[in-house]
PQR file with spaces between the fields and no chain letter, atoms N, CA, C, O and H, PARSE charges and radii, in Angstrom:
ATOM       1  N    UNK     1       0.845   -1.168    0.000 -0.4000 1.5000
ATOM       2  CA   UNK     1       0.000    0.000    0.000 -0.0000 2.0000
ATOM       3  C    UNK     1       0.898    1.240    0.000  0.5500 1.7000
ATOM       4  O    UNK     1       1.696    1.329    0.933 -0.5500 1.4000
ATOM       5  N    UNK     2       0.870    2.315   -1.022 -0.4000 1.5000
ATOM       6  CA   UNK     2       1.498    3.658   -1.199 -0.0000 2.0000
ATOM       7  C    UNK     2       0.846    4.495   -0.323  0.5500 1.7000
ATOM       8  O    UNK     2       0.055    5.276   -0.852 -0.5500 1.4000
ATOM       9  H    UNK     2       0.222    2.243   -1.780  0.4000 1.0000
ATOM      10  N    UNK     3       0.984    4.554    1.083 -0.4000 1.5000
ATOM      11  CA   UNK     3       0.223    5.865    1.677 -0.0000 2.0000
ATOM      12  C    UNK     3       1.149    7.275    1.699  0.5500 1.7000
ATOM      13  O    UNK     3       0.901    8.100    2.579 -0.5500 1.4000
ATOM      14  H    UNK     3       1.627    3.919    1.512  0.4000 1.0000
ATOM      15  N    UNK     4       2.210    7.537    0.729 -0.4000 1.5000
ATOM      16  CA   UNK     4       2.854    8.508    0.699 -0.0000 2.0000
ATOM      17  C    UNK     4       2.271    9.430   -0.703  0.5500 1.7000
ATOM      18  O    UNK     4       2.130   10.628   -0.950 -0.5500 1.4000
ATOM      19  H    UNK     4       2.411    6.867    0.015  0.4000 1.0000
ATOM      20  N    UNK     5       2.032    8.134   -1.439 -0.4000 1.5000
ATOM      21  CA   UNK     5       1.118    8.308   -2.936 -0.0000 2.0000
ATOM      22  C    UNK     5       0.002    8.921   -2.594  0.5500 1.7000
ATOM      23  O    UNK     5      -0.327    9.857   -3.322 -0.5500 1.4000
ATOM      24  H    UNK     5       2.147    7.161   -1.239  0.4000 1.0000
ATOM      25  N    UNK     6      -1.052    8.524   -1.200 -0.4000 1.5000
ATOM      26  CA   UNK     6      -2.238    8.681   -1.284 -0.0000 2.0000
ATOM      27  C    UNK     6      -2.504   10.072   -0.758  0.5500 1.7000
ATOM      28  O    UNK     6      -3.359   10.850   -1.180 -0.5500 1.4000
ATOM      29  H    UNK     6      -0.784    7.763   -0.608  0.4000 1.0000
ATOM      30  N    UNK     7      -1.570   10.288    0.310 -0.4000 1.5000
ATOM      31  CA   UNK     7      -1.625   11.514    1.090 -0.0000 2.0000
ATOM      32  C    UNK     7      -1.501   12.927   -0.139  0.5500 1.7000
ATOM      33  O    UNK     7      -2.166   13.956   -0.023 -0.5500 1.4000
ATOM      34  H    UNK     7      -0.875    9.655    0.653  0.4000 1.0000
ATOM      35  N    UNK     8      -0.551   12.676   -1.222 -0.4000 1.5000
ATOM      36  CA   UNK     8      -0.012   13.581   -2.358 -0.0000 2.0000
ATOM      37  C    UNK     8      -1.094   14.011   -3.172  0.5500 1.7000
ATOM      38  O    UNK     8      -1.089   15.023   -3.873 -0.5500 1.4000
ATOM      39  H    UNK     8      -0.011   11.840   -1.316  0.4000 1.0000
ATOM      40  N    UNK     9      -1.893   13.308   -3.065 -0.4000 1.5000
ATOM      41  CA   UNK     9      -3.369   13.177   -3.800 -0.0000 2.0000
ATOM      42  C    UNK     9      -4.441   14.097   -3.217  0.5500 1.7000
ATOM      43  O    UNK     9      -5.110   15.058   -3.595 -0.5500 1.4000
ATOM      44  H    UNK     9      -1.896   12.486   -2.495  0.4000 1.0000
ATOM      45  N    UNK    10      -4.242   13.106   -1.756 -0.4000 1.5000
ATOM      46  CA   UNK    10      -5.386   14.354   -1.181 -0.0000 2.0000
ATOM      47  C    UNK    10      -4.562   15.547   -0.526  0.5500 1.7000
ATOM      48  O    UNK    10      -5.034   16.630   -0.179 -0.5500 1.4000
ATOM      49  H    UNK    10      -3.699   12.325   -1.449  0.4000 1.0000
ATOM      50  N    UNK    11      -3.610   15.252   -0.452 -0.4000 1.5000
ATOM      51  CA   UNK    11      -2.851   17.159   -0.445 -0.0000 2.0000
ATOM      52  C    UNK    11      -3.664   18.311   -1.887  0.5500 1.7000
ATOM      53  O    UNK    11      -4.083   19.447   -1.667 -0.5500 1.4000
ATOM      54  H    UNK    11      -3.227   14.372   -0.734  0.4000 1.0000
ATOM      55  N    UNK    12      -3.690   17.744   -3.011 -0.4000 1.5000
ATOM      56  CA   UNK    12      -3.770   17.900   -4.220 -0.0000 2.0000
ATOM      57  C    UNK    12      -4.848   18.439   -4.076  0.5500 1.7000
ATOM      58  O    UNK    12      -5.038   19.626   -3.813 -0.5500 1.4000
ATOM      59  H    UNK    12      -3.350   16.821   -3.190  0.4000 1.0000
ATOM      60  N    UNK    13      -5.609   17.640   -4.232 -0.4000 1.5000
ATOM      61  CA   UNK    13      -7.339   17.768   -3.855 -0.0000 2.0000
ATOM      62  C    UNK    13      -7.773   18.692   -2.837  0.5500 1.7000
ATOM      63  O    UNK    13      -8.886   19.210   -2.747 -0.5500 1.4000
ATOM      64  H    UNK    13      -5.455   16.675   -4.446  0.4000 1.0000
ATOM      65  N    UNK    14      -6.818   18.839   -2.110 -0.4000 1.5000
ATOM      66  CA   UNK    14      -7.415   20.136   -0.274 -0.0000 2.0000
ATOM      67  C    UNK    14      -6.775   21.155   -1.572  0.5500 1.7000
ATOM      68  O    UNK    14      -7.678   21.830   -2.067 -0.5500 1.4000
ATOM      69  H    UNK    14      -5.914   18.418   -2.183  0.4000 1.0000
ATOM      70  N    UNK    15      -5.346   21.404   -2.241 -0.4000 1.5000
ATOM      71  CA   UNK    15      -5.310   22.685   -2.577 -0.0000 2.0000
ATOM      72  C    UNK    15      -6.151   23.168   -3.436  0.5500 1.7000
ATOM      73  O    UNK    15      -6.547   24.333   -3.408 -0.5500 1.4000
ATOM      74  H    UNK    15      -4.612   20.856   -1.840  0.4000 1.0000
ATOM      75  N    UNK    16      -6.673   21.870   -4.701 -0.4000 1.5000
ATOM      76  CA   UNK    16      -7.488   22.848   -5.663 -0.0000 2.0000
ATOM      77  C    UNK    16      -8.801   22.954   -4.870  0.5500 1.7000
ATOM      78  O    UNK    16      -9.262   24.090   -4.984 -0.5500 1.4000
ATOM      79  H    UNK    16      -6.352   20.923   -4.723  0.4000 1.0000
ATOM      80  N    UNK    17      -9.529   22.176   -4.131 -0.4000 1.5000
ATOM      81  CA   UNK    17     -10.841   22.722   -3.331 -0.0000 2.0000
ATOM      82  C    UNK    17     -10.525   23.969   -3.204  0.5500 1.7000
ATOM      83  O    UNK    17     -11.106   24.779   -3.926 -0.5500 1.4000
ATOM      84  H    UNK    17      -9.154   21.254   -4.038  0.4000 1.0000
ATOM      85  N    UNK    18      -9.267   24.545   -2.007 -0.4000 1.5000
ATOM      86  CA   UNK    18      -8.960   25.503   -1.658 -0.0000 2.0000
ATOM      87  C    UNK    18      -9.103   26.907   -2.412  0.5500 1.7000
ATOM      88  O    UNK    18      -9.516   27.956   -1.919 -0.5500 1.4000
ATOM      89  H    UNK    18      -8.795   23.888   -1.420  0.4000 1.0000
ATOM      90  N    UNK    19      -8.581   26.639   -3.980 -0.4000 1.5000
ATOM      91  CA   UNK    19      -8.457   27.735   -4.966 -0.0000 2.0000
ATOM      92  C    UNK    19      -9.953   27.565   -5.578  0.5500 1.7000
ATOM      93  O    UNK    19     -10.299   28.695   -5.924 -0.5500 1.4000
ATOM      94  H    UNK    19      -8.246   25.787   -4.380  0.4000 1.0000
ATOM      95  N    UNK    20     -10.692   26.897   -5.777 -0.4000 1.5000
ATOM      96  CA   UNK    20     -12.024   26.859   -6.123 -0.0000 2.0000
ATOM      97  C    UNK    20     -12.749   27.434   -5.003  0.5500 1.7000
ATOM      98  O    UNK    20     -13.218   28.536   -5.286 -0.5500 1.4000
ATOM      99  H    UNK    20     -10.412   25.980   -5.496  0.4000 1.0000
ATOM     100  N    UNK    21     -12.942   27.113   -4.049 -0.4000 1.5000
ATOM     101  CA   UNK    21     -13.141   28.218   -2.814 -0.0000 2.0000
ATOM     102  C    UNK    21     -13.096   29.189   -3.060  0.5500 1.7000
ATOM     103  O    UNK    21     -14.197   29.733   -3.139 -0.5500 1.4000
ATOM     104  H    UNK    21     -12.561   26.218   -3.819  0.4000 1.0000
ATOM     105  N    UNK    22     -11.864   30.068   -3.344 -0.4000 1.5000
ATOM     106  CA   UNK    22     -11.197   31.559   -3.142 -0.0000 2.0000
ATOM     107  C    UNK    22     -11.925   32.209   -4.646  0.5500 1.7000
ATOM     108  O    UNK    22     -12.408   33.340   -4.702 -0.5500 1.4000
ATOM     109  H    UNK    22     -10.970   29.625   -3.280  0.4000 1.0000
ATOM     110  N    UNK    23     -11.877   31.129   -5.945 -0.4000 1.5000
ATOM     111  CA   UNK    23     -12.286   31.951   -7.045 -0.0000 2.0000
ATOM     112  C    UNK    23     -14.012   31.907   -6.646  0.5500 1.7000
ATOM     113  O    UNK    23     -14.733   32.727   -7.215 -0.5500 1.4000
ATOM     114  H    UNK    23     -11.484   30.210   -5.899  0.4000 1.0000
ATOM     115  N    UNK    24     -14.513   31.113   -5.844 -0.4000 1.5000
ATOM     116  CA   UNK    24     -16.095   31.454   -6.102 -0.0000 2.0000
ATOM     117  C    UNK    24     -16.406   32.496   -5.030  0.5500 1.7000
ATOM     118  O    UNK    24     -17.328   33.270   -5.286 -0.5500 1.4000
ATOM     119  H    UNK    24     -13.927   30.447   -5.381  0.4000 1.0000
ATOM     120  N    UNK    25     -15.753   32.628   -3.837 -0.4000 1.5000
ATOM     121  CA   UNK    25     -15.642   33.798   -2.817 -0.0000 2.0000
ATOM     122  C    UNK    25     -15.262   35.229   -3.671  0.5500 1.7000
ATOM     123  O    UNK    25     -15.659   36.290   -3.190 -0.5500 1.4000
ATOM     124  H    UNK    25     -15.004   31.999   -3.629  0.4000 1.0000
ATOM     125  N    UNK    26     -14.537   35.239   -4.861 -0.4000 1.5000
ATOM     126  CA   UNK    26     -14.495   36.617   -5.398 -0.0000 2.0000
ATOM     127  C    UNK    26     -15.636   36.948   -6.429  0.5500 1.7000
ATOM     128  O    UNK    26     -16.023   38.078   -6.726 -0.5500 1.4000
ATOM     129  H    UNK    26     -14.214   34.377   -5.252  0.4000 1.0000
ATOM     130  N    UNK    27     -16.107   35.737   -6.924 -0.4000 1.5000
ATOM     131  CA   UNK    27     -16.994   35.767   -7.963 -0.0000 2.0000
ATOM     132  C    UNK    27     -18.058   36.732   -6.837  0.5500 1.7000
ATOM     133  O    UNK    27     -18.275   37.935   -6.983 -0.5500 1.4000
ATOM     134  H    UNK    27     -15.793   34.819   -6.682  0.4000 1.0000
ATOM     135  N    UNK    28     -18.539   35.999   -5.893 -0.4000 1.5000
ATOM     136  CA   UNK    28     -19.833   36.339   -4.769 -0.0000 2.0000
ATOM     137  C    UNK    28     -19.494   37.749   -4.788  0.5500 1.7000
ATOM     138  O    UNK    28     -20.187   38.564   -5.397 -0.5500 1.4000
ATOM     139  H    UNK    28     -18.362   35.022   -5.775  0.4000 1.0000
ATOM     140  N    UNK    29     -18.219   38.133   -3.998 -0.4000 1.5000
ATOM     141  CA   UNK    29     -18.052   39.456   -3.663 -0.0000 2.0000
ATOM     142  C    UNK    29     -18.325   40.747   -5.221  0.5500 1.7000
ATOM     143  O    UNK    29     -18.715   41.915   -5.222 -0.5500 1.4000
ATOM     144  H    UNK    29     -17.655   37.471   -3.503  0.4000 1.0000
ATOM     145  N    UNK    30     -17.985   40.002   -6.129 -0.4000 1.5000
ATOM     146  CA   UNK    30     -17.950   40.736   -7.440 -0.0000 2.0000
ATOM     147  C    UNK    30     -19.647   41.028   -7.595  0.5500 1.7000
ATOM     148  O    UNK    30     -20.176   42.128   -7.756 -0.5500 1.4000
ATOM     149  H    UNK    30     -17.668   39.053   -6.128  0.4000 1.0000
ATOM     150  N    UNK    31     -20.238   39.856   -7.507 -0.4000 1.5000
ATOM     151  CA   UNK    31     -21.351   40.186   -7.783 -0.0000 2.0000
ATOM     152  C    UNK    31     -22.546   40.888   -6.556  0.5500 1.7000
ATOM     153  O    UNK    31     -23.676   41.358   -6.692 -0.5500 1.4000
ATOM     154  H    UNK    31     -19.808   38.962   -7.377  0.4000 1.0000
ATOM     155  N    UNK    32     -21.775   40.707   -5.524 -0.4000 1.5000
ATOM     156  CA   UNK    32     -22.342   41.899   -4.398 -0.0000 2.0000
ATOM     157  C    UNK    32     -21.899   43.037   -4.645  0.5500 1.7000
ATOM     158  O    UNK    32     -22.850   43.819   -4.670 -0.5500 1.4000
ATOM     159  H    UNK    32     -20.857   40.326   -5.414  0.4000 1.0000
ATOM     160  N    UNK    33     -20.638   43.706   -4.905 -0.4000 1.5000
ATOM     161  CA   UNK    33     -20.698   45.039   -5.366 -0.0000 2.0000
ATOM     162  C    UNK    33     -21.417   45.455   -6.542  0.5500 1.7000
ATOM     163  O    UNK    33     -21.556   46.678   -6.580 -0.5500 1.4000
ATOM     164  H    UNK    33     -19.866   43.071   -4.885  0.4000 1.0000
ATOM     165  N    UNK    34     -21.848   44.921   -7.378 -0.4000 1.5000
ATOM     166  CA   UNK    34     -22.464   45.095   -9.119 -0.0000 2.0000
ATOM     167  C    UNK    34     -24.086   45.322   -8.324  0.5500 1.7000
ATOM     168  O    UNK    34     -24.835   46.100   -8.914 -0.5500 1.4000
ATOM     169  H    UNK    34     -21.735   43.928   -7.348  0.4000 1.0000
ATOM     170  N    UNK    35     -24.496   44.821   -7.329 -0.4000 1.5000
ATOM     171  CA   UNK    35     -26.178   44.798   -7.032 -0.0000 2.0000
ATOM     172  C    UNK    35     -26.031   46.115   -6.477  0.5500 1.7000
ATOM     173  O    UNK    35     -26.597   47.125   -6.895 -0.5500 1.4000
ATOM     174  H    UNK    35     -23.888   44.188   -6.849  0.4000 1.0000
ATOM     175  N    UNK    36     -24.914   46.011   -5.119 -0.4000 1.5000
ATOM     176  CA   UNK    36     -25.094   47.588   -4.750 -0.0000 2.0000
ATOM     177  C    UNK    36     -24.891   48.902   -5.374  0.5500 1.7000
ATOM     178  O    UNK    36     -25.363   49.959   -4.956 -0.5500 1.4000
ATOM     179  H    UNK    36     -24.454   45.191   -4.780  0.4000 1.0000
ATOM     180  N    UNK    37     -23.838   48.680   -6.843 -0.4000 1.5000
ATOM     181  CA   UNK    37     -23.920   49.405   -7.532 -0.0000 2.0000
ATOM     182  C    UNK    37     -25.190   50.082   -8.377  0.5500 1.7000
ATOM     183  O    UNK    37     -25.556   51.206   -8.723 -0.5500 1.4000
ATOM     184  H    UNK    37     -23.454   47.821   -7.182  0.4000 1.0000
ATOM     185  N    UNK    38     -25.577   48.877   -8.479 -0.4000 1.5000
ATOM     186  CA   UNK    38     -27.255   49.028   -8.961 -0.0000 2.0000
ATOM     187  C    UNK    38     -27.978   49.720   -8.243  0.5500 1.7000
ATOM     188  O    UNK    38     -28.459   50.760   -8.694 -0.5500 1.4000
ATOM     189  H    UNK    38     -25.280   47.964   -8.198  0.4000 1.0000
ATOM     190  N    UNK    39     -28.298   49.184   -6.572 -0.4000 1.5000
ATOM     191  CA   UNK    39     -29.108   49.842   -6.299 -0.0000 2.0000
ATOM     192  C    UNK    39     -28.852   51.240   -5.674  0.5500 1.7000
ATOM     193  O    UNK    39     -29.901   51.860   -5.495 -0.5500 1.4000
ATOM     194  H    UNK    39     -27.907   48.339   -6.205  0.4000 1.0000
ATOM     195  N    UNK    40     -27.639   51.944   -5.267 -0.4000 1.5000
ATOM     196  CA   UNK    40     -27.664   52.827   -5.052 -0.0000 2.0000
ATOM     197  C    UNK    40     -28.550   54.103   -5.818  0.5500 1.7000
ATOM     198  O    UNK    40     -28.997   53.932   -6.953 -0.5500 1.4000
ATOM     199  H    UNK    40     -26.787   51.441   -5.412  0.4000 1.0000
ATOM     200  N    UNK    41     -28.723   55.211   -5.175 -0.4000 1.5000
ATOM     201  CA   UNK    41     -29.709   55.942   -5.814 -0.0000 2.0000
ATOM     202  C    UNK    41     -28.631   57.298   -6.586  0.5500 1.7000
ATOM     203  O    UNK    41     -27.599   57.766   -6.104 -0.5500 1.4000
ATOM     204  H    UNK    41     -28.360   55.349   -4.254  0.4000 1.0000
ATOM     205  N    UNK    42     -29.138   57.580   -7.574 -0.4000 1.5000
ATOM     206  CA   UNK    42     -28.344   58.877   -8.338 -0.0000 2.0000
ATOM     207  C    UNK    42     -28.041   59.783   -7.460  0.5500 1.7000
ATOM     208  O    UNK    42     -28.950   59.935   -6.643 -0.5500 1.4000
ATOM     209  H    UNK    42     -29.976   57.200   -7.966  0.4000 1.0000
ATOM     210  N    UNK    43     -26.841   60.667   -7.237 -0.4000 1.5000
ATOM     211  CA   UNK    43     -26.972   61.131   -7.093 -0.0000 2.0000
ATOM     212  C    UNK    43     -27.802   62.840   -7.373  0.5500 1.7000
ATOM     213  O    UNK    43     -27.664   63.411   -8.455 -0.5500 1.4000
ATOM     214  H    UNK    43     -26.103   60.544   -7.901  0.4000 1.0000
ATOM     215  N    UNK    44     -28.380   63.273   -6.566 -0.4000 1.5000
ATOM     216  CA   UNK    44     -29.220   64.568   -6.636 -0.0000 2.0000
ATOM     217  C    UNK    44     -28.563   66.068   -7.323  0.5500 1.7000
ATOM     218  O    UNK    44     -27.606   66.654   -6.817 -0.5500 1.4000
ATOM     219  H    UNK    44     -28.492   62.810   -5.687  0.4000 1.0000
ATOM     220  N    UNK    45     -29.153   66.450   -8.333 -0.4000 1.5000
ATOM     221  CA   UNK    45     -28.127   67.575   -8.686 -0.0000 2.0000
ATOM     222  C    UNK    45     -28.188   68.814   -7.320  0.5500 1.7000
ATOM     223  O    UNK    45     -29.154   68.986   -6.577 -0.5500 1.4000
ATOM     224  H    UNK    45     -29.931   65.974   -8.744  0.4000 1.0000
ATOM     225  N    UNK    46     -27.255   69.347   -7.288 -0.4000 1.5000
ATOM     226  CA   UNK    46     -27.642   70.296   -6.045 -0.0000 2.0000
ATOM     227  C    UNK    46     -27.084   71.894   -6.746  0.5500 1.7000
ATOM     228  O    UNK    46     -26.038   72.358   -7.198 -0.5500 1.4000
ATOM     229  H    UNK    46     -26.470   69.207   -7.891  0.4000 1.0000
ATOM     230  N    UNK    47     -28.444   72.332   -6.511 -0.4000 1.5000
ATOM     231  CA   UNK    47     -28.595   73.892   -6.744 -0.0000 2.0000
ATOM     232  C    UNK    47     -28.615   74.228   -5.383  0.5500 1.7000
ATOM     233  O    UNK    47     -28.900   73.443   -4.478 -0.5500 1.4000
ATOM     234  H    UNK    47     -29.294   71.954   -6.143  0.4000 1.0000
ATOM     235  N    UNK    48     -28.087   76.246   -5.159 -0.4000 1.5000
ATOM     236  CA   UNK    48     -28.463   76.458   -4.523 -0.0000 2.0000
ATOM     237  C    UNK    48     -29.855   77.207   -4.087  0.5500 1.7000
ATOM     238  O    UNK    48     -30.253   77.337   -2.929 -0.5500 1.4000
ATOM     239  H    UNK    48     -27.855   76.883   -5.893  0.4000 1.0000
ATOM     240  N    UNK    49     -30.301   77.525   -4.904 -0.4000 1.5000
ATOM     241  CA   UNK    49     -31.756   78.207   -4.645 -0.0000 2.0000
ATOM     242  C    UNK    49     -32.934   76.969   -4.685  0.5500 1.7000
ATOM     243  O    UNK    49     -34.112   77.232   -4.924 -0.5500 1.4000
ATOM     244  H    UNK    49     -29.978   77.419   -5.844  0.4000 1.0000
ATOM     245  N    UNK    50     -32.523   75.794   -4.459 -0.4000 1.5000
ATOM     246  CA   UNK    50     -33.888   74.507   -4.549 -0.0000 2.0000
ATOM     247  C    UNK    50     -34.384   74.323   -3.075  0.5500 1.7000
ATOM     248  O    UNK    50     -35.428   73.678   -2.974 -0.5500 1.4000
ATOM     249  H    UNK    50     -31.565   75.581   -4.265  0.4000 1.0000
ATOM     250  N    UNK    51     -33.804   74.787   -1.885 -0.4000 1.5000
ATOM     251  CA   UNK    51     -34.457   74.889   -0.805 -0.0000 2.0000
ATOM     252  C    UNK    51     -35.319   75.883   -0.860  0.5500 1.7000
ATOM     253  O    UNK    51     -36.302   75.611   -0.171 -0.5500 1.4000
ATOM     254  H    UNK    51     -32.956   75.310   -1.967  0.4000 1.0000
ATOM     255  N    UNK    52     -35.381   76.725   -1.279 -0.4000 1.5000
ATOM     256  CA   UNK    52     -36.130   78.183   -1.023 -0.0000 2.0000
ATOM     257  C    UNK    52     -37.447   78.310   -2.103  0.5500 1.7000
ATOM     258  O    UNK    52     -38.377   79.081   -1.868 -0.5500 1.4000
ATOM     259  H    UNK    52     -34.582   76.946   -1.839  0.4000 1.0000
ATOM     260  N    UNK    53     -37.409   77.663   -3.012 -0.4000 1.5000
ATOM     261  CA   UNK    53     -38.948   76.789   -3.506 -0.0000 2.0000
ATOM     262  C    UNK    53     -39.699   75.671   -2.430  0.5500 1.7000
ATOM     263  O    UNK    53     -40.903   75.801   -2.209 -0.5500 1.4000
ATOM     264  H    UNK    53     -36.654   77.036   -3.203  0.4000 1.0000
ATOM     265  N    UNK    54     -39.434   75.297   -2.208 -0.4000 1.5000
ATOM     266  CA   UNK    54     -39.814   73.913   -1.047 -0.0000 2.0000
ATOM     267  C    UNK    54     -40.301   74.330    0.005  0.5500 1.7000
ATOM     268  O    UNK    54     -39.487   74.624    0.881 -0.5500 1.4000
ATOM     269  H    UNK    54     -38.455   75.191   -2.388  0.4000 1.0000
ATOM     270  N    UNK    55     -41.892   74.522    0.333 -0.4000 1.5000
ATOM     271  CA   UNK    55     -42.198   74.500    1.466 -0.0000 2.0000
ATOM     272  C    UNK    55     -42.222   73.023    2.824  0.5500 1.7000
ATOM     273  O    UNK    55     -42.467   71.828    2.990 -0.5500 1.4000
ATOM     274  H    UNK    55     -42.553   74.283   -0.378  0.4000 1.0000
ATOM     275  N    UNK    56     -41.923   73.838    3.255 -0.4000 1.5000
ATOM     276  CA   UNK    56     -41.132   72.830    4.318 -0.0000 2.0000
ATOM     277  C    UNK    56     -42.241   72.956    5.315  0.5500 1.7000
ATOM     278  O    UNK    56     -42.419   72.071    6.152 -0.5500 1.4000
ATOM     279  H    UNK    56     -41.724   74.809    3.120  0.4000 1.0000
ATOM     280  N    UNK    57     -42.921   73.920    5.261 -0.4000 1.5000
ATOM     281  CA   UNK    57     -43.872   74.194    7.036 -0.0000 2.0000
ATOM     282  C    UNK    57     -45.250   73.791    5.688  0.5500 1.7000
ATOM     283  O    UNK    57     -45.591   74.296    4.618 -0.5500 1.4000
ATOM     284  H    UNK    57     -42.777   74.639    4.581  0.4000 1.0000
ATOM     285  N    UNK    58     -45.803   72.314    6.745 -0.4000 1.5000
ATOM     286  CA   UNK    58     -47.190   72.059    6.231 -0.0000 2.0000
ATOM     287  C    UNK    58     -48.366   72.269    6.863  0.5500 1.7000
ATOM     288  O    UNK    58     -49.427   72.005    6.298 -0.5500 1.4000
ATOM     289  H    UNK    58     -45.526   71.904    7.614  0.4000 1.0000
């Protein structure tokens, strides 16, 4: 029995899990910034005379 063979294998196997891990953890993160990019709201143009149209006292 090669258990020096077998261990090399599943060494093998823990690293690429490992890097398949890390590329689907950036994929996730990639595609969590792209939603929040989405949903953030425009920003507002800002004048200064747009408060002073706006009644504020109802």
């Amino acid at each position: 029995m090669d258990i020096q063979g077998t261990s090399g294998v599943a060494y093998t196997l823990q690293i690429k899990s490992a890097q398949m891990s890390n590329d689907m953890q950036k994929q996730e993160g990639q595609a969590v910034l792209q939603l929040l990019e989405a949903a953030a709201p425009a920003p507002a143009p800002t004048s200064g005379s747009a408060g002073s149209i706006i009644n504020t006292y109802a």
